[in-house]
N, C-alpha and C positions, 0 to 999 in steps of 0.2 A: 410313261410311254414305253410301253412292251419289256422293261425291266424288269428281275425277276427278284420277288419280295423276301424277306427272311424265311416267311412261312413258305412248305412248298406248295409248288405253283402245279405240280401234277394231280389234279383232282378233275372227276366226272364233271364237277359244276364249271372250269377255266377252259372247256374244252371249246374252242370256235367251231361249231360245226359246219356250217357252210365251208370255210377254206379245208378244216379235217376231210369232209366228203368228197370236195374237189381234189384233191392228193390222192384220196384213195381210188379212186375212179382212173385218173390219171396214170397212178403206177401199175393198176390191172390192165388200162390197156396197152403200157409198155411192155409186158409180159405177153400180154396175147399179140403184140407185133410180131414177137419169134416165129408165132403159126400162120403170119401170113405174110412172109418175108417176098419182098418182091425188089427186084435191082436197082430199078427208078423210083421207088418212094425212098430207098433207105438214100438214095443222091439226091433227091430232096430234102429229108430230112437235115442230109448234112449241110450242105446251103445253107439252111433256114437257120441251124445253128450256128453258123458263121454272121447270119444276116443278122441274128437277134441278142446271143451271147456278143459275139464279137462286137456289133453295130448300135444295137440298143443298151447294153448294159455296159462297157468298157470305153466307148467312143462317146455314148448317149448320156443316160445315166450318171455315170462317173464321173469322166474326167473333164466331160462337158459341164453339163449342168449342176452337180455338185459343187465338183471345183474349181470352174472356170478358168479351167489350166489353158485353152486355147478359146478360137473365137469362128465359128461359122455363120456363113446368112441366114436369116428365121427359118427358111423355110425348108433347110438340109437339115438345122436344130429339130424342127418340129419329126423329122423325118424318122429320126435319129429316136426322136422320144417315142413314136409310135413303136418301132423294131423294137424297145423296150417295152411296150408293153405286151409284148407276143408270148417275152417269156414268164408269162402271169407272176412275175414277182411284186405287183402292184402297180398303182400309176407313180409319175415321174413327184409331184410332193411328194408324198407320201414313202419312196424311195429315197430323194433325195433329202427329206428331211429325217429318216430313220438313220442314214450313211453321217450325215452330218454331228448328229447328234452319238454315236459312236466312234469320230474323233474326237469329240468334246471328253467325251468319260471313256475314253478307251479302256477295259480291262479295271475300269473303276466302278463305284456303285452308279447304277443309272445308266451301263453300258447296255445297249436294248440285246447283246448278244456275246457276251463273252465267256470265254470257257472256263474261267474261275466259276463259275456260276454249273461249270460241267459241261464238259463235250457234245452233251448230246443237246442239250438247252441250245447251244451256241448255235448249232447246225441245225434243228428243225425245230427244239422244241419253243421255243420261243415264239414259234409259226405257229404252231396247234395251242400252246397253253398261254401267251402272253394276249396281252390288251390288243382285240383287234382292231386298226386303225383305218383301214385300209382304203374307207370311203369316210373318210371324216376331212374332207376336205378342207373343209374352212378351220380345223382345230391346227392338222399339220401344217396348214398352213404362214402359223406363227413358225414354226421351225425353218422356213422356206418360203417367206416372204417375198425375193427376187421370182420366184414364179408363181405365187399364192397374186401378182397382181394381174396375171395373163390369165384373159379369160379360156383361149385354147388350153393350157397345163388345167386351169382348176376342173372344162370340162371333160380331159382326156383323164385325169386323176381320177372323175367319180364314175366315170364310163367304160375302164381299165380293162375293164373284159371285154370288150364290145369287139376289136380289132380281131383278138384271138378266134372269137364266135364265128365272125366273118370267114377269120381264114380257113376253120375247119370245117364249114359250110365249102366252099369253093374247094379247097382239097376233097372233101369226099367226094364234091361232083366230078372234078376231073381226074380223079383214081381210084374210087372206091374206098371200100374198108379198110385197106394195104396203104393206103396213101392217109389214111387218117390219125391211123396208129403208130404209122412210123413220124409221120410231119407233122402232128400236134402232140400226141400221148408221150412216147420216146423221145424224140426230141426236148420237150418241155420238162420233163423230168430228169432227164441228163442235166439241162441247164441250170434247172434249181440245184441239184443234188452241186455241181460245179463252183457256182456261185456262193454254195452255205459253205460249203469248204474253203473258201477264203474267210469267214468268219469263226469259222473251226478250228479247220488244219492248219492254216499258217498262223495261228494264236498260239499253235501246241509245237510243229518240229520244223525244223529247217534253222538257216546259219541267221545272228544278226548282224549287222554290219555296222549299224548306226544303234547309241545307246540309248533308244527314245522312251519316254515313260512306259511305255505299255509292253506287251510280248509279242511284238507284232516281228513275225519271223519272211524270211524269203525263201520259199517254198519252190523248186523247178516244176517239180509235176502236176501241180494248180496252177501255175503259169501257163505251163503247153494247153492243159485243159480249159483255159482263163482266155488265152490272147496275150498274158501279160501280167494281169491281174494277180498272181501268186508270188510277184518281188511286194511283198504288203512290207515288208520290213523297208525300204526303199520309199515305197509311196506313205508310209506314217510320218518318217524324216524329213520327207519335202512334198507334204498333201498337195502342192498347187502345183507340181510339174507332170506336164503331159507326158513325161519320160517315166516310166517305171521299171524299167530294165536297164542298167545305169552302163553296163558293160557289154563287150560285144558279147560276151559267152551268154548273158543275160535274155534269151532271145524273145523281147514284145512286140507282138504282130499290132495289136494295136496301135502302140508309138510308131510302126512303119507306116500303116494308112492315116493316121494324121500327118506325119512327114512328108507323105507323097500329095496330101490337101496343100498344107505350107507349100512345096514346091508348084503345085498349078493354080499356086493363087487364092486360094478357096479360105483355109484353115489361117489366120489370124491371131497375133498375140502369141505366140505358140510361149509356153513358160518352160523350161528344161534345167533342168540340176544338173548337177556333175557330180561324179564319185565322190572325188572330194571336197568338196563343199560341206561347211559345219550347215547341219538342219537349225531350222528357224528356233527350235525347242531347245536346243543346246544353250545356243545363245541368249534367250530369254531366260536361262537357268544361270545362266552365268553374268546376267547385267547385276 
């Protein structure tokens, strides 16, 4: 599963062209956004990056369904799972079972993205050259079984694009080309480029804190750019805390909007580590 083999994986024949095509389309029309800059698409845009990075992928995604670090009703989960899928980084199996399975081999053979394997693997290439999964629903779905049994997740998984389609349908109707390029193209491509950088960058520089098997570092400026997401060295130590900014200097907007769920009732279960707290890995090294 999207691991990258002895031999290399850079070859004309490994290349996914549908997902390659879609990237490239994508980052030309983030380029041609510059020429059609307009005030209220690019405040949309940024919204939507808050609604979908922030909402779907770090609240959704993550530390929802992944890790079931806290607990909301079906129907704010499900809500949560669509925002994720805006930011075409596939449906929620398929995500959640690729995240899951790179704590399992963190930085080890079979990790579907780590930067021993090279920087650049970590961060896209893995996307263009590795096994595409991305509508094999019933396969990933042994890696993510908790949602391989909801028929919403298995039909949201294989239908992953569909929301996106929608939305850039309806944005161009209600703004044109300026609101398409900046609210789908731009947008979506900041998000992935964000997103693979927690698989990248915080693999490669930033402080550890915690001495966890893998190189998993806490990175500030994938954070700001994350919601949170770039304390990865923090979240390796204690994968099931909805907390990933463990200090105040630490700042995750994400752990503040599930905070503010917990407080009105909403968010459940909420799970939170402490600075010092020995991680679950320590201990299991040392029984």
């Amino acid at each position: 599963m999207h691991n990258k083999t002895s031999a290399s994986p850079y070859r004309l024949d490994n290349v996914n062209w549908v997902t390659t095509i879609a990237l490239l389309v994508l980052h030309i029309g983030a380029v041609a956004a510059f020429f059609y800059f307009d005030w209220r698409a690019v405040l949309v845009a940024a919204a939507l990056y808050w609604i979908c990075v922030g909402w779907g992928i770090g609240m959704g995604y993550h530390r929802l369904l992944t890790h079931r670090s806290y607990r909301v009703p079906k129907p704010l989960e499900y809500f949560f799972a669509i925002c994720g899928t805006l930011t075409l980084e596939g449906g929620p199996i398929f995500w959640v079972a690729t995240h899951r399975l790179h704590h399992q081999r963190s930085d080890q053979p079979g990790d579907p993205h780590s930067p021993k394997d090279g920087p650049w693997w970590a961060h896209i290439g893995w996307i263009i050259f590795g096994e595409t999964k991305h509508n094999a629903t019933a396969m990933m779905s042994r890696y993510a079984p908790d949602l391989g049994r909801d028929p919403f997740y298995r039909w949201l998984n294989t239908w992953h694009y569909v929301p996106l389609v929608l939305m850039a349908i309806a944005l161009f109707a209600l703004g044109g080309l300026p609101m398409l390029l900046w609210g789908v193209c731009m947008r979506v491509v900041l998000g992935l480029h964000a997103t693979w950088l927690v698989n990248s960058a915080t693999h490669l520089w930033g402080k550890r804190r915690f001495q966890t098997r893998d190189d998993s570092r806490n990175n500030w400026w994938v954070a700001l750019l994350t919601f949170g997401e770039g304390w990865h060295n923090n979240h390796h130590a204690h994968p099931a805390s909805a907390r990933h900014g463990l200090t105040w200097k630490e700042l995750d907007l994400t752990w503040l909007q599930i905070r503010l769920l917990a407080w009105l009732g909403i968010a459940k279960k909420v799970q939170v580590a402490r600075v010092d707290e020995r991680p679950p890995v320590e201990e299991e090294a040392a029984a």
